[in-house]
C-alpha positions as CSV (number, residue, x, y, z in Angstrom):
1,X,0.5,-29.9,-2.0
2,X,-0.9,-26.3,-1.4
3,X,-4.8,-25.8,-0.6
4,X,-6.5,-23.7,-3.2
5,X,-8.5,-21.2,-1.4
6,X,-10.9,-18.2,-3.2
7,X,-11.3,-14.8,-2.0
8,X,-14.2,-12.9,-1.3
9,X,-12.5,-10.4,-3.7
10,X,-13.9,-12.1,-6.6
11,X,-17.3,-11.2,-6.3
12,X,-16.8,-8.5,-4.2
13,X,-19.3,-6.2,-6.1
14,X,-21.1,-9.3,-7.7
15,X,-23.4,-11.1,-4.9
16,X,-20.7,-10.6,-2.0
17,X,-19.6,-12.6,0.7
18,X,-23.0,-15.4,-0.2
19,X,-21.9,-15.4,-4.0
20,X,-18.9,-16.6,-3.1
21,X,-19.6,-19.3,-0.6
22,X,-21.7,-20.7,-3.6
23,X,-19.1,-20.0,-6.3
24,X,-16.9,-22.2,-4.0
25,X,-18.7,-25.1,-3.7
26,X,-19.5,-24.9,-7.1
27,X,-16.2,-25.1,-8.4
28,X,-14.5,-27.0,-6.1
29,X,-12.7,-24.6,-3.2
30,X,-12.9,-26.3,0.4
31,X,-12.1,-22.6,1.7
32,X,-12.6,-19.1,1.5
33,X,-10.5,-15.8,1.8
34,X,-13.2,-13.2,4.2
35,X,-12.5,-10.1,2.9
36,X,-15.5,-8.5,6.1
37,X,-17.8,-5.6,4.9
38,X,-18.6,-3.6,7.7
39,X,-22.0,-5.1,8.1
40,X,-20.7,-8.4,8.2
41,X,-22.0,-10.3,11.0
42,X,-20.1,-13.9,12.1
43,X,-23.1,-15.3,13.2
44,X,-24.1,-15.0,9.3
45,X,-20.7,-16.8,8.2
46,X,-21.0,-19.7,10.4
47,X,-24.4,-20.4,8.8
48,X,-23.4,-19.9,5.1
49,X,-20.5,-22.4,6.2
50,X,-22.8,-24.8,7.3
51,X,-24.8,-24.7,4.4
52,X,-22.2,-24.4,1.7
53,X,-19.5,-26.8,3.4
54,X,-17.1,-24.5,3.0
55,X,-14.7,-23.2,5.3
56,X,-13.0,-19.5,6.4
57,X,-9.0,-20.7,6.1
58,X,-8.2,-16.7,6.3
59,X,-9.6,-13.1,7.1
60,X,-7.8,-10.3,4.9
61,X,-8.5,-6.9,7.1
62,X,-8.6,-3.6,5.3
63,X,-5.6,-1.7,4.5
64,X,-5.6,0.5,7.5
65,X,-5.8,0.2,11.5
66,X,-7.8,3.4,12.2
67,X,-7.3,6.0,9.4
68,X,-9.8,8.4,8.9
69,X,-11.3,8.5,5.2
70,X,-9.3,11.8,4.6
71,X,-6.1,10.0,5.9
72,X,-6.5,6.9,3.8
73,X,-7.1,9.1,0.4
74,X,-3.9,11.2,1.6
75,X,-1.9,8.3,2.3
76,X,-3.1,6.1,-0.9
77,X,0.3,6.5,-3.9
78,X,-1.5,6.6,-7.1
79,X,-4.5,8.0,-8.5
80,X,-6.3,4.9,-9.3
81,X,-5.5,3.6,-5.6
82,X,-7.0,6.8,-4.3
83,X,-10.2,6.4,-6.9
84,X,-10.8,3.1,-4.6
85,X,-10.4,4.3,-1.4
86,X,-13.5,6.1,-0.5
87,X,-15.2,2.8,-2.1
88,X,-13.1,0.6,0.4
89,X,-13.4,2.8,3.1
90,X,-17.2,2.5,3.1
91,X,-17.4,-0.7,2.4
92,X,-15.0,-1.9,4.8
93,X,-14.2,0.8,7.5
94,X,-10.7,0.6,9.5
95,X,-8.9,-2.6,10.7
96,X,-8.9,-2.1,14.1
97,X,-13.3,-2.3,14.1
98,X,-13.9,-4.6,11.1
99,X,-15.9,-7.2,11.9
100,X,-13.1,-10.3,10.6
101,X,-12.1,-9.1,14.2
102,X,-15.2,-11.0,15.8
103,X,-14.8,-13.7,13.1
104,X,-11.3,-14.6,14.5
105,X,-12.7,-14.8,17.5
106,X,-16.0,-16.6,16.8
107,X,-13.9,-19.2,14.8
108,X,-11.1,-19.4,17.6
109,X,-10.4,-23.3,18.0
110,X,-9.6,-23.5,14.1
111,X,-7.3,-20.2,14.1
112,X,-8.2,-18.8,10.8
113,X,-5.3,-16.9,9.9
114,X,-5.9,-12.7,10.0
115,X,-4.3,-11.0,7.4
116,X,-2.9,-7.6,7.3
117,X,-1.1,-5.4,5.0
118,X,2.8,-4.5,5.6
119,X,1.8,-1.0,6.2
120,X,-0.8,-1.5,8.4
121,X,1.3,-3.4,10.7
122,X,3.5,-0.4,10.6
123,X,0.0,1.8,11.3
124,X,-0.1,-0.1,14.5
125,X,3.3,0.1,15.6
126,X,3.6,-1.0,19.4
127,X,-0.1,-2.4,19.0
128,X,1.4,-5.3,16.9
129,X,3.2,-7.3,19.2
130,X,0.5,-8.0,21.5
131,X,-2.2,-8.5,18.3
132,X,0.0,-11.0,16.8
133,X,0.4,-13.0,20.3
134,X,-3.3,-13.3,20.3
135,X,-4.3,-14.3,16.7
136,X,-3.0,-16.4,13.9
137,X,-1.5,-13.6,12.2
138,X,-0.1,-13.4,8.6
139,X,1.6,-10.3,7.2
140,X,1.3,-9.4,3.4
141,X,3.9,-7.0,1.1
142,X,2.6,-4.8,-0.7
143,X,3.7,-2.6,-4.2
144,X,5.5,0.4,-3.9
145,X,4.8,3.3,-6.6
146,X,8.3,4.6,-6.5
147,X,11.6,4.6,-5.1
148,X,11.3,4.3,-1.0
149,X,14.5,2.7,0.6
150,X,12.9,4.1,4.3
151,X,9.7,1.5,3.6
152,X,11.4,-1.4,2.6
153,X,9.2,-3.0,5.2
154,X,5.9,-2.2,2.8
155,X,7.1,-4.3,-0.3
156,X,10.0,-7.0,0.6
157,X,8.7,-10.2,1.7
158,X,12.5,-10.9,3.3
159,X,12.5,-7.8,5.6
160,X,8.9,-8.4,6.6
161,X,10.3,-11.8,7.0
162,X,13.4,-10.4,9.3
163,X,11.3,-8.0,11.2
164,X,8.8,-10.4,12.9
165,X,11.2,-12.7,13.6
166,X,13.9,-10.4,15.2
167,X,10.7,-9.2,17.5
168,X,10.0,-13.0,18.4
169,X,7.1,-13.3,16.9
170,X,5.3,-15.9,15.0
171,X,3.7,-14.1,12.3
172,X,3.3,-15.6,8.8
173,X,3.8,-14.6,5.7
174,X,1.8,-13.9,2.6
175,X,4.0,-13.7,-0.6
176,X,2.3,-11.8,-3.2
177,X,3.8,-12.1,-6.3
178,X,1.8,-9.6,-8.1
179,X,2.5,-6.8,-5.7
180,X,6.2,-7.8,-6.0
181,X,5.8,-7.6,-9.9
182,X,4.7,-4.4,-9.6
183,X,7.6,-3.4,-7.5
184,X,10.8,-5.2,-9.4
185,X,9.3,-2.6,-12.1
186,X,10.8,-0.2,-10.3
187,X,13.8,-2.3,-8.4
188,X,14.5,-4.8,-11.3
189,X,17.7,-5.6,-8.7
190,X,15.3,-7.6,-6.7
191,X,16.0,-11.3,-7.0
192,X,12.9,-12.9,-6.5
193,X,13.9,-16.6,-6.3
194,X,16.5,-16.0,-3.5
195,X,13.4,-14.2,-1.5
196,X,11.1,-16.8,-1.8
197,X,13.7,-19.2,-1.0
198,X,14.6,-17.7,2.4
199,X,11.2,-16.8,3.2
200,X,9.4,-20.1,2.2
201,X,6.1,-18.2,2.6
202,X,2.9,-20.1,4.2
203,X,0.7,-18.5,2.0
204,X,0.6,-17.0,-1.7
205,X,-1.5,-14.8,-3.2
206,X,-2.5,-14.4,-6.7
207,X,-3.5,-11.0,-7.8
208,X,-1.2,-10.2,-11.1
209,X,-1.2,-6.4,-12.3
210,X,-1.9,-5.7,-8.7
211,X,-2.4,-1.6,-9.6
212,X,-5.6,-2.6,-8.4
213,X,-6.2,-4.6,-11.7
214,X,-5.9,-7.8,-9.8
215,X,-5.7,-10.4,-13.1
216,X,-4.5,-14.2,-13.3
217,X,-0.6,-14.6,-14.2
218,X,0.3,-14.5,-18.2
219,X,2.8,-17.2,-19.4
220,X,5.8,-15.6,-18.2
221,X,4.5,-15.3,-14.9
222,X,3.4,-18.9,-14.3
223,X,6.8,-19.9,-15.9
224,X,8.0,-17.8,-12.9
225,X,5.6,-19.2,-10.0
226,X,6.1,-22.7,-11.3
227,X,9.7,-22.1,-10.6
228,X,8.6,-20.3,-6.9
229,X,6.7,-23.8,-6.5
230,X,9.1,-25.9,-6.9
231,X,11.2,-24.3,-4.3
232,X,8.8,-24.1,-1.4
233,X,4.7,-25.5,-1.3
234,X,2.9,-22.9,0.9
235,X,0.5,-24.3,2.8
236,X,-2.5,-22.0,0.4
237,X,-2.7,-20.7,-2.7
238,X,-5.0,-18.0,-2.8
239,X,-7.2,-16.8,-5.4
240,X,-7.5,-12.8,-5.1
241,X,-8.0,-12.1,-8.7
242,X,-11.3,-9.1,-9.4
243,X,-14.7,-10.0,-10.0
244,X,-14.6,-10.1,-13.9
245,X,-11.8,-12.7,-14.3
246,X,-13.6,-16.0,-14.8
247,X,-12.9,-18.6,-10.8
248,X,-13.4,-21.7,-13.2
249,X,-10.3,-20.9,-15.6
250,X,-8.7,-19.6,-12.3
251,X,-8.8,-22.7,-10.3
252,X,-8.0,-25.0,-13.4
253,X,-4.6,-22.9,-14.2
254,X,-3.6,-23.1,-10.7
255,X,-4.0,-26.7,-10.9
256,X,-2.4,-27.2,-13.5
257,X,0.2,-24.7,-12.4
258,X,0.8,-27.0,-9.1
259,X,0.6,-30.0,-10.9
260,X,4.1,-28.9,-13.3
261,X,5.9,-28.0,-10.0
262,X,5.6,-31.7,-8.7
């Protein structure tokens, strides 16, 4: 059976990184998501992982390598994406100097995995290869705002899938199924059972109405990830929902979600 794991994400703006070590423990988690600020120190983590008994399964980098601010608002595709980004941007700097960097390597003998957006593993182009030799990396899709057959890369899981594999690497995946919801608006061709299927993903994300709305999955929708369950178990389920949708109800309709798939 999958391991629930939370994300800093939900109370990103609500006590950080120590609120969620505590809303962890509290409701049950054995591990945590890092989503690192750019003050984020791993001394400090090891410590709050001592004294919570919680552990770092995962380290979700920002959504660029080494943009600069201007860069990311000109590259973001919507208007509420581009709101964010000066927000993200301080919070969290670039990818290629964020501190889950030092984390990964602080944490080395239990190879938390490092997570990075499709695009930024584009971003990095020849950089990759070599990064993904040296940490446990996992590679997430993302949405796409319109019509782009030149970035299929960004949004499906399968070509992600293809790619790493075809370069011999060992990368992981991260299915998220809100991201892709977002997309089959656009490309309602996309057949969403065959791509889990062949891509039996080792982790999935939960972040429903991902237009940086980030909610829990509506009864359609965990009709629909019942049915992804039953196919393939990832190895995590990941709560990523924002920091006003209640953990408690979270964990307790994932569990109930996991326990229909058996």
């Amino acid at each position: 059976m999958p391991e629930l794991v939370l994300s800093t994400s939900t109370s990103f703006f609500f006590g950080g990184i120590q609120a969620a070590f505590r809303n962890a423990q509290k409701y049950g988690f054995k591990y945590l998501e890092i989503v690192p600020y750019r003050w984020t120190r791993p001394e400090t983590i090891l410590a709050l992982e001592k004294t919570f008994g919680i552990a770092v399964a995962g380290i979700h980098l920002p959504g660029w390598w080494q943009k600069t601010l201007w860069q990311a608002f000109r590259d973001s595709p919507d208007i509420l994406e581009k709101a964010l980004v000066p927000l993200w941007y301080f919070s969290l700097g670039n990818a290629s100097q964020n501190p889950g960097l030092a984390l990964a390597e602080a944490l080395e003998a239990r190879r938390p995995y490092l997570l990075l957006h499709s695009n930024v593993v584009e971003e990095m182009r020849g950089a990759f290869p070599s990064f993904a030799k040296t940490y446990r990396v996992v590679v997430e899709n993302i949405p796409v705002f319109r019509r782009s057959p030149s970035r299929r890369f960004y949004w499906d899981p399968l070509e992600i899938h293809r790619t790493i594999r075809d370069q011999g690497l060992t990368a992981g995946l991260v299915f998220d199924i809100g991201h892709l919801r977002q997309t089959r608006k656009l490309l309602p061709e996309i057949n969403l059972l065959e791509m889990y299927q062949e891509t039996r993903p080792e982790i999935i994300h939960i972040s429903y109405n991902s237009n940086g709305i980030h909610t829990l999955p509506d009864k359609p929708e965990q009709i629909e990830l019942i049915a992804l369950l039953k196919i393939h178990q990832p190895k995590y389920i990941v709560l990523e929902t924002n920091p006003l949708v209640n953990i408690k109800r979270g964990k307790e309709l994932l569990e109930k979600i996991i326990e229909e798939s058996q």
